[in-house]
N, CA, C and O atoms as a Tripos MOL2 file, in Angstrom:
@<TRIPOS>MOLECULE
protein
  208   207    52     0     0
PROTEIN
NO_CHARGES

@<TRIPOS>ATOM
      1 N           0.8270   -1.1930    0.0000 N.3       1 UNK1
      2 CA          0.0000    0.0000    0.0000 C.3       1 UNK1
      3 C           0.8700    1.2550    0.0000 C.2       1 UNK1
      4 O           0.4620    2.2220   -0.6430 O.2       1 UNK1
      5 N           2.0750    1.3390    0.6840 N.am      2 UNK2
      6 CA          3.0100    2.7090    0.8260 C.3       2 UNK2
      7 C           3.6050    2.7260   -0.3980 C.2       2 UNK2
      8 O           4.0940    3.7820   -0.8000 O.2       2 UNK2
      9 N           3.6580    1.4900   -1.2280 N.am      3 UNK3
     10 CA          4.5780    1.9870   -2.5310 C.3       3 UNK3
     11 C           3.6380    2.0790   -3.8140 C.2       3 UNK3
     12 O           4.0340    2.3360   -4.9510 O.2       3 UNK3
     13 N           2.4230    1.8420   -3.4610 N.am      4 UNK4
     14 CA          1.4480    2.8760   -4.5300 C.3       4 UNK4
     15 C           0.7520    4.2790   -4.3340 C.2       4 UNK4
     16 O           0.3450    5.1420   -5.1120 O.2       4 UNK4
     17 N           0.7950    4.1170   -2.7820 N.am      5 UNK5
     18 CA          0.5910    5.8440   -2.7010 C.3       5 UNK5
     19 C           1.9140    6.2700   -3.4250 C.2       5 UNK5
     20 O           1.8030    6.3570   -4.6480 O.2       5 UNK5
     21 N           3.1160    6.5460   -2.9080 N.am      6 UNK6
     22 CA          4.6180    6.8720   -3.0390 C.3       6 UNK6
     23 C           4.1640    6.9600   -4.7800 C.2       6 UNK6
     24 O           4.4600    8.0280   -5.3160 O.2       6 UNK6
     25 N           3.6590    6.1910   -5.4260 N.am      7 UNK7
     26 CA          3.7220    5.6990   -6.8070 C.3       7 UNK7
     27 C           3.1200    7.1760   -7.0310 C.2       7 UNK7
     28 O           3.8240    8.0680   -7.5030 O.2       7 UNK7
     29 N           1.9920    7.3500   -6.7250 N.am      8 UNK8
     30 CA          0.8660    8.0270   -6.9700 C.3       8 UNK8
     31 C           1.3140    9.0450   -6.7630 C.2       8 UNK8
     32 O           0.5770    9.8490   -7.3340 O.2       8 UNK8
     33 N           2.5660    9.8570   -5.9960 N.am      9 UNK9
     34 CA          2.7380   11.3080   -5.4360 C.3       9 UNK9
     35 C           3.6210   11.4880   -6.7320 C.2       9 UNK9
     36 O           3.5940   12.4910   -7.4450 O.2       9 UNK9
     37 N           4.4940   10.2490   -6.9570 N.am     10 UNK10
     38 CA          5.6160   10.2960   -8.5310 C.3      10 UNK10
     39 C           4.7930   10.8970   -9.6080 C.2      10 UNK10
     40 O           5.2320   11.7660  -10.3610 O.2      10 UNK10
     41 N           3.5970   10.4210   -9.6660 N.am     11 UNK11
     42 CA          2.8340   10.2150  -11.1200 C.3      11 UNK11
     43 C           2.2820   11.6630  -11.1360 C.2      11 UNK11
     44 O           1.9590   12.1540  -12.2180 O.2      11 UNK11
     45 N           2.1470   12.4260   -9.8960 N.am     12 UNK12
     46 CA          1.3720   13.7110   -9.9940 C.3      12 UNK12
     47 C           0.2540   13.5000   -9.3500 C.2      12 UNK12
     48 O          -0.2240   14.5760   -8.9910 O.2      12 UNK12
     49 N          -0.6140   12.2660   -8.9290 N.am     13 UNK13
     50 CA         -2.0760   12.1280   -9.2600 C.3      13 UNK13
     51 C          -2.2870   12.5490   -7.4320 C.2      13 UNK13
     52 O          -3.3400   13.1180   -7.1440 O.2      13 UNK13
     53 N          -1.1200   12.2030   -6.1030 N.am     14 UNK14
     54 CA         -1.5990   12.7650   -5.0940 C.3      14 UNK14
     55 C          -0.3590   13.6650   -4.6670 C.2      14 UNK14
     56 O           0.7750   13.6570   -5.1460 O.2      14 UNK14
     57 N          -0.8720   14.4380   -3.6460 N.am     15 UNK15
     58 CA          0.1640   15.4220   -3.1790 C.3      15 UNK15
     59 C           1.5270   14.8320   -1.9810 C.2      15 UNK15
     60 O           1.3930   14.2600   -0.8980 O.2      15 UNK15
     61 N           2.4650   15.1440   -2.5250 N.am     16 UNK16
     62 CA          3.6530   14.2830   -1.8790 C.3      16 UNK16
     63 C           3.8890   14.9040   -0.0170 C.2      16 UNK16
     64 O           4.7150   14.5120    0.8080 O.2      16 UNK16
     65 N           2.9380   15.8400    0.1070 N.am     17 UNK17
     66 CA          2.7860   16.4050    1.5270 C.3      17 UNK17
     67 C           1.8070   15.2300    1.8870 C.2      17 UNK17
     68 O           2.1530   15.0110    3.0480 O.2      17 UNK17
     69 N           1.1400   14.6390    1.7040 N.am     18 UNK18
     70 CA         -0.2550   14.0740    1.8150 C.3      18 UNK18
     71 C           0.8010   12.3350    2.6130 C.2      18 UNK18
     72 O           0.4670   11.6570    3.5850 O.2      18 UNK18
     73 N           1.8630   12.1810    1.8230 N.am     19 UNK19
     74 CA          2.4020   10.7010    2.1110 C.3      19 UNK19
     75 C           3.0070   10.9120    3.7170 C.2      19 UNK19
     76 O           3.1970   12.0720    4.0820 O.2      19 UNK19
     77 N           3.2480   10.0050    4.4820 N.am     20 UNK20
     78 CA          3.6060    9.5600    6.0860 C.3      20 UNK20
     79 C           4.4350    8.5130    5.7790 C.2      20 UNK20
     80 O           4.5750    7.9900    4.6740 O.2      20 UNK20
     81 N           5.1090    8.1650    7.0580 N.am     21 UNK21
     82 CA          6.0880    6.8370    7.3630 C.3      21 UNK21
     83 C           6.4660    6.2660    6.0090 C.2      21 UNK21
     84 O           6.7160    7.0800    5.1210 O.2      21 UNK21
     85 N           6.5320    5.1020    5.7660 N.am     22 UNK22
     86 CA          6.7940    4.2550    4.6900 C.3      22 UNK22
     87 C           6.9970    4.7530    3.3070 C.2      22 UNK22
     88 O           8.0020    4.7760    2.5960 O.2      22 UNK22
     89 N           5.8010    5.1390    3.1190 N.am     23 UNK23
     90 CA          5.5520    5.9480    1.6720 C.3      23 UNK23
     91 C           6.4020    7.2490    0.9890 C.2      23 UNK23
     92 O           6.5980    7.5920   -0.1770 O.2      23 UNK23
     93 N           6.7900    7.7750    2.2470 N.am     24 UNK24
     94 CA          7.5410    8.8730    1.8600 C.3      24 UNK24
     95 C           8.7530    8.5960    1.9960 C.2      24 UNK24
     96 O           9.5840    9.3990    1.5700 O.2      24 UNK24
     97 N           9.1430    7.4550    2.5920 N.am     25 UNK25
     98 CA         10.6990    6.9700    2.8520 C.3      25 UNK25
     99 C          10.3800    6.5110    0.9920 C.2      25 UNK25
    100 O          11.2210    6.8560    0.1620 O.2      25 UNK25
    101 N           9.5390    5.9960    0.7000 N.am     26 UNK26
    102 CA         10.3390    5.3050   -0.5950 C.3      26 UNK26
    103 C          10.0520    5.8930   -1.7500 C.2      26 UNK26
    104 O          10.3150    5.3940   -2.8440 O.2      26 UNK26
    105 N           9.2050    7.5580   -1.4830 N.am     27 UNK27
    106 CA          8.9820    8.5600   -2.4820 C.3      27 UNK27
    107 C          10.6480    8.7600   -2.7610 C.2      27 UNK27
    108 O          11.2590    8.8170   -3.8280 O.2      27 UNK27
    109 N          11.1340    8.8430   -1.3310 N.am     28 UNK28
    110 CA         12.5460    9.9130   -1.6990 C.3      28 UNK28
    111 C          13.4330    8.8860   -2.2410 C.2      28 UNK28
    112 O          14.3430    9.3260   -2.9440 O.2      28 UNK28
    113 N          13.3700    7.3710   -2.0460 N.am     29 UNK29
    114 CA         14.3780    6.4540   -2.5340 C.3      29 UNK29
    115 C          14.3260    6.1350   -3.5680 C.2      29 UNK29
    116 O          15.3330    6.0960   -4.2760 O.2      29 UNK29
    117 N          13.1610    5.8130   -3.9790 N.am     30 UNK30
    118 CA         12.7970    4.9980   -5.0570 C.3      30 UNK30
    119 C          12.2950    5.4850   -6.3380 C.2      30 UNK30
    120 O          11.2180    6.0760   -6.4080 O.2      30 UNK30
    121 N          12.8900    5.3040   -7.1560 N.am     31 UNK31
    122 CA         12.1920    5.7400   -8.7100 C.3      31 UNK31
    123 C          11.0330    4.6410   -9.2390 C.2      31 UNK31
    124 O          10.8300    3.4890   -8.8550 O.2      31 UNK31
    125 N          10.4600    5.3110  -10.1050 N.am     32 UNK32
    126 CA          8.6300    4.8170  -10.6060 C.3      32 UNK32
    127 C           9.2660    3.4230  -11.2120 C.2      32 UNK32
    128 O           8.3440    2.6620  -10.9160 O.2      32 UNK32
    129 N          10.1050    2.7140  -11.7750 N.am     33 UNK33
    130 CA         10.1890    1.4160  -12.0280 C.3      33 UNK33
    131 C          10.0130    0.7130  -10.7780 C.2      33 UNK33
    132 O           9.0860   -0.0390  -10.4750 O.2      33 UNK33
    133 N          11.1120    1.0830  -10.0240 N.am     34 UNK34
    134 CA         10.9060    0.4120   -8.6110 C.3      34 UNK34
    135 C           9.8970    0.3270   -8.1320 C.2      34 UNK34
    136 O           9.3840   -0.7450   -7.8090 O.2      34 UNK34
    137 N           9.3540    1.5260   -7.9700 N.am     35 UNK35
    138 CA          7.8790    1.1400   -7.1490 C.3      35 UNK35
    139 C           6.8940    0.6560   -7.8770 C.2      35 UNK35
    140 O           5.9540    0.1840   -7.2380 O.2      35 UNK35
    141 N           6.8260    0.6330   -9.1410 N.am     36 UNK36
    142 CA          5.6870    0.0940   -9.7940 C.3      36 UNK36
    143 C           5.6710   -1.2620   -9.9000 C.2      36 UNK36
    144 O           4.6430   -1.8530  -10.2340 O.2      36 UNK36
    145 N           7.1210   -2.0620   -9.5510 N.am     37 UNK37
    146 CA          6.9230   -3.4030   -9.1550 C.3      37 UNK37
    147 C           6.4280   -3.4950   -7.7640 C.2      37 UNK37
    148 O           5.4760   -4.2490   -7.5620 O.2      37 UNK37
    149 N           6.9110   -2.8670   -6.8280 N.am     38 UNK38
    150 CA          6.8250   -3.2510   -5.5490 C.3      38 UNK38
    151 C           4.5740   -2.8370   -5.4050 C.2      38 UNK38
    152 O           3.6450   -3.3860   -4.8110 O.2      38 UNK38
    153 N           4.6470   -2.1530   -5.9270 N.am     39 UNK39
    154 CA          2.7470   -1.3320   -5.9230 C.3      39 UNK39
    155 C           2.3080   -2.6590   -6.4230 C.2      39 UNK39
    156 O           1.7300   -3.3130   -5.5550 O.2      39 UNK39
    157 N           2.4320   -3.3170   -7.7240 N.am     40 UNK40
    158 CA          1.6780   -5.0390   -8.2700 C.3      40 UNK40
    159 C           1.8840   -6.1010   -7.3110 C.2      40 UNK40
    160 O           1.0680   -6.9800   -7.0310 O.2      40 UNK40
    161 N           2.7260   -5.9890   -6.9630 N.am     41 UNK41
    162 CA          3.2410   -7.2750   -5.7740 C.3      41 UNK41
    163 C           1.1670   -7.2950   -5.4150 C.2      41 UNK41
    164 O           0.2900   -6.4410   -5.2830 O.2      41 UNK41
    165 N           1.2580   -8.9830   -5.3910 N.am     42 UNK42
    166 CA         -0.2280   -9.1270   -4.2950 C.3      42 UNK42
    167 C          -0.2780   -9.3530   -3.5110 C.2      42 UNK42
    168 O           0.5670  -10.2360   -3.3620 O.2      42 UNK42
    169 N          -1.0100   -9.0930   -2.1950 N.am     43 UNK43
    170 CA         -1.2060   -8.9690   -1.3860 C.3      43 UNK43
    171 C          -1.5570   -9.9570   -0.4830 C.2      43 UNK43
    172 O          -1.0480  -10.2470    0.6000 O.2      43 UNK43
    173 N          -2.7770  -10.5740   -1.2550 N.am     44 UNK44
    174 CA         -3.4060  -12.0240   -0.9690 C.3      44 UNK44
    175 C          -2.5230  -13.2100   -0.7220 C.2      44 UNK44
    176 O          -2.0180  -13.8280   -1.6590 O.2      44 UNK44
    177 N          -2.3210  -13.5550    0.6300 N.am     45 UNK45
    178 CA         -2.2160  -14.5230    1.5190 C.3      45 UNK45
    179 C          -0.8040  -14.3900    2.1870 C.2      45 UNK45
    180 O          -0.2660  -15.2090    2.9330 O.2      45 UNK45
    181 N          -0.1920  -12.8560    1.6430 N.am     46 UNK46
    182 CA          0.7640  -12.4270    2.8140 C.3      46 UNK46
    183 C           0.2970  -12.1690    4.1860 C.2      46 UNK46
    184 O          -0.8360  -11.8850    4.5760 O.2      46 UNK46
    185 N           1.6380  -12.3580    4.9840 N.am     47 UNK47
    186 CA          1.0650  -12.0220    6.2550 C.3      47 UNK47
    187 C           1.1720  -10.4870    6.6650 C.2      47 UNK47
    188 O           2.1720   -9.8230    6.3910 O.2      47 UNK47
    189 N          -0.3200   -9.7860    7.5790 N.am     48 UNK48
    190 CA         -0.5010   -8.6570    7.8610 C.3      48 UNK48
    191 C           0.7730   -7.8560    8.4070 C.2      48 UNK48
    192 O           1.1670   -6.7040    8.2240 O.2      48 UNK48
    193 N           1.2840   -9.0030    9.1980 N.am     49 UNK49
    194 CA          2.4660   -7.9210   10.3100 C.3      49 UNK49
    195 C           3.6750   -9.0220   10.2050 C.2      49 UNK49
    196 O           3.4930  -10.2370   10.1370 O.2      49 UNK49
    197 N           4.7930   -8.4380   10.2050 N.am     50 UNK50
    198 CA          5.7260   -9.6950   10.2640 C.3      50 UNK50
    199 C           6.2410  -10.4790   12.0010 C.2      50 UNK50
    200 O           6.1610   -9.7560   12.9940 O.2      50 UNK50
    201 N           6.5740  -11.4730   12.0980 N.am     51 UNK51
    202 CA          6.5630  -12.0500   13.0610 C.3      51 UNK51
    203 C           7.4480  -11.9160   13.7170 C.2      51 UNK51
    204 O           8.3000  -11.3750   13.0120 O.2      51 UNK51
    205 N           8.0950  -12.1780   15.3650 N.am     52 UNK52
    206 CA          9.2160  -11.7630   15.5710 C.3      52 UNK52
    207 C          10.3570  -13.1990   15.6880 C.2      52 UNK52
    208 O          11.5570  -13.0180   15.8950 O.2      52 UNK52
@<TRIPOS>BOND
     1     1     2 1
     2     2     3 1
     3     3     4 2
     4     3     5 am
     5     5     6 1
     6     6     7 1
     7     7     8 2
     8     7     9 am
     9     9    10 1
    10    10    11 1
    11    11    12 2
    12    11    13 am
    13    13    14 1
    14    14    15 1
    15    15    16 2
    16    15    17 am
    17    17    18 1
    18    18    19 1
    19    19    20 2
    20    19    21 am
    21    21    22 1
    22    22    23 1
    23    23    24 2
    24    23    25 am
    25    25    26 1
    26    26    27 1
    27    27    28 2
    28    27    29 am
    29    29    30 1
    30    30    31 1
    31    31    32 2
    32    31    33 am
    33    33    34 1
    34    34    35 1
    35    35    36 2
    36    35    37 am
    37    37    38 1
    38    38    39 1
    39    39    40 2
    40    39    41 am
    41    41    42 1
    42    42    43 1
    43    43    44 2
    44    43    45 am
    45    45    46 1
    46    46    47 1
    47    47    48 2
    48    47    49 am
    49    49    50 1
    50    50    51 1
    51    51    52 2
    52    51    53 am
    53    53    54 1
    54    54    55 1
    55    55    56 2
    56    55    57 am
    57    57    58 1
    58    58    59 1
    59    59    60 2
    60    59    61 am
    61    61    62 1
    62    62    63 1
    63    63    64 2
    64    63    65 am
    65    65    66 1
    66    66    67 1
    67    67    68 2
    68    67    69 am
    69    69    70 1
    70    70    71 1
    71    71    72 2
    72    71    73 am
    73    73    74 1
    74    74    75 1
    75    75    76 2
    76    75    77 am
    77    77    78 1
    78    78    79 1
    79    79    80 2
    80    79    81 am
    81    81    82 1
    82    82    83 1
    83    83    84 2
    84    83    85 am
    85    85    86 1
    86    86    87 1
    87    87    88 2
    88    87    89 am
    89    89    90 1
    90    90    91 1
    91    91    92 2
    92    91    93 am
    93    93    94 1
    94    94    95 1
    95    95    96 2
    96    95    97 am
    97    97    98 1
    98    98    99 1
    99    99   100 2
   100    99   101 am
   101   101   102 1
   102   102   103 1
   103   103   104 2
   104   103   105 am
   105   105   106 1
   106   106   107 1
   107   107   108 2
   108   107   109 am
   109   109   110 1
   110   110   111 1
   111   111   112 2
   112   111   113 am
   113   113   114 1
   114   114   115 1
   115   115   116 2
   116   115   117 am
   117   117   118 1
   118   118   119 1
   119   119   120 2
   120   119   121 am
   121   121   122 1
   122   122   123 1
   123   123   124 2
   124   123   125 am
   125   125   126 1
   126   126   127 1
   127   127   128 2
   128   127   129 am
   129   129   130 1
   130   130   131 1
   131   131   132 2
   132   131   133 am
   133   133   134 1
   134   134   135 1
   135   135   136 2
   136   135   137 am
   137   137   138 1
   138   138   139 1
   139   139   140 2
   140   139   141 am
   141   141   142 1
   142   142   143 1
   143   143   144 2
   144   143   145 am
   145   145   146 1
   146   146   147 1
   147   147   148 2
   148   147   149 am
   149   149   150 1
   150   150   151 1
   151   151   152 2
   152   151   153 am
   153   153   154 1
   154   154   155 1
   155   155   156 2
   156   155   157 am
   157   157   158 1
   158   158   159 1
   159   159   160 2
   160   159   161 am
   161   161   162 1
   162   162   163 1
   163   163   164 2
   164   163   165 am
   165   165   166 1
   166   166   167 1
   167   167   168 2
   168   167   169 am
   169   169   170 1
   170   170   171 1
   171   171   172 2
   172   171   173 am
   173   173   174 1
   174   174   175 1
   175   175   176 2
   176   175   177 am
   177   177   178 1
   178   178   179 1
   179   179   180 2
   180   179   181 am
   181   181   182 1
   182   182   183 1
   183   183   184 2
   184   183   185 am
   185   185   186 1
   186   186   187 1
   187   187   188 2
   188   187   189 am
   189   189   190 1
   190   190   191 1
   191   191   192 2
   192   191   193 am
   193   193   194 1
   194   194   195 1
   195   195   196 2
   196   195   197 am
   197   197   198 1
   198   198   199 1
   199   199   200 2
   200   199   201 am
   201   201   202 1
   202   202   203 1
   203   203   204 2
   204   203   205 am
   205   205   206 1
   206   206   207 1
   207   207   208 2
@<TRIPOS>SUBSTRUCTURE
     1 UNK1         2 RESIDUE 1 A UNK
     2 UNK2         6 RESIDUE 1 A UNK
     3 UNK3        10 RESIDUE 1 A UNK
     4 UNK4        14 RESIDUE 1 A UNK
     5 UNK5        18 RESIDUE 1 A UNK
     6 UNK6        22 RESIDUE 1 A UNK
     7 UNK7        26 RESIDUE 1 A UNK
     8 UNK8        30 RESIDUE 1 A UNK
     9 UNK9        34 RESIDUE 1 A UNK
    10 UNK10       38 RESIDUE 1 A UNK
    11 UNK11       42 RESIDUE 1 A UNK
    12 UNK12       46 RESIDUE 1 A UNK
    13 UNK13       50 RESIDUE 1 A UNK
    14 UNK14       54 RESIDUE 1 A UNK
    15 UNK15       58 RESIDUE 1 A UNK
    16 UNK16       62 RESIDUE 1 A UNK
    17 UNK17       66 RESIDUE 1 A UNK
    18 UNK18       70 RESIDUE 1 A UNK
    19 UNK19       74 RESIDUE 1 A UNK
    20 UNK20       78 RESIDUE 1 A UNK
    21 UNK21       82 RESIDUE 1 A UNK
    22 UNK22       86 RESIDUE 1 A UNK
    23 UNK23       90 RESIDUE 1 A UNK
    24 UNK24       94 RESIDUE 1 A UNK
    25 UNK25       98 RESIDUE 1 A UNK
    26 UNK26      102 RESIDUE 1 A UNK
    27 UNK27      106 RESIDUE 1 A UNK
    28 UNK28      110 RESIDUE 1 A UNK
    29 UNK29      114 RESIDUE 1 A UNK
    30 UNK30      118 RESIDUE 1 A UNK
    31 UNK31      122 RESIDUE 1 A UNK
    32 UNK32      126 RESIDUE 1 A UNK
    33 UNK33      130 RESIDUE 1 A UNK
    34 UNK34      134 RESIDUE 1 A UNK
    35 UNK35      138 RESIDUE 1 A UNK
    36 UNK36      142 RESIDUE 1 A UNK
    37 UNK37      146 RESIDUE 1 A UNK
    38 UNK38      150 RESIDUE 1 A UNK
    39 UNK39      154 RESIDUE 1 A UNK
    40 UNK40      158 RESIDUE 1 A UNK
    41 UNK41      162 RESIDUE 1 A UNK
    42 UNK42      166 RESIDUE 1 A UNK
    43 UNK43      170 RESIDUE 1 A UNK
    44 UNK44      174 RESIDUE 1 A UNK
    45 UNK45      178 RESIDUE 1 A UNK
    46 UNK46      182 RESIDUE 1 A UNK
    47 UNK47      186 RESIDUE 1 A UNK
    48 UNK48      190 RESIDUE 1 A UNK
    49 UNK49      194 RESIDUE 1 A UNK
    50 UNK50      198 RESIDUE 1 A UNK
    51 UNK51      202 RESIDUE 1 A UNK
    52 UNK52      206 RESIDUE 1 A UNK
């Protein structure tokens, strides 16, 4: 979810003030190839939180 907002502040479509935690760490790292793999990644039947 943080690397399609992040995606979304790249693309123009939301405001890059608008991104928090995660998302804005990988606005400033990451260029739109990168995140546009990491944004498709699915979701379905990862786990919510990682374990310790």
């Amino acid at each position: 979810m943080a690397a399609g907002a992040a995606l979304a502040a790249k693309r123009g479509k939301r405001s890059k003030s608008s991104l928090k935690g995660a998302s804005r760490g990988m606005y400033k790292s990451m260029s739109k190839k990168e995140l546009r793999r990491m944004a498709k990644t699915k979701r379905k039947g990862k786990p919510t939180k990682k374990r310790h």
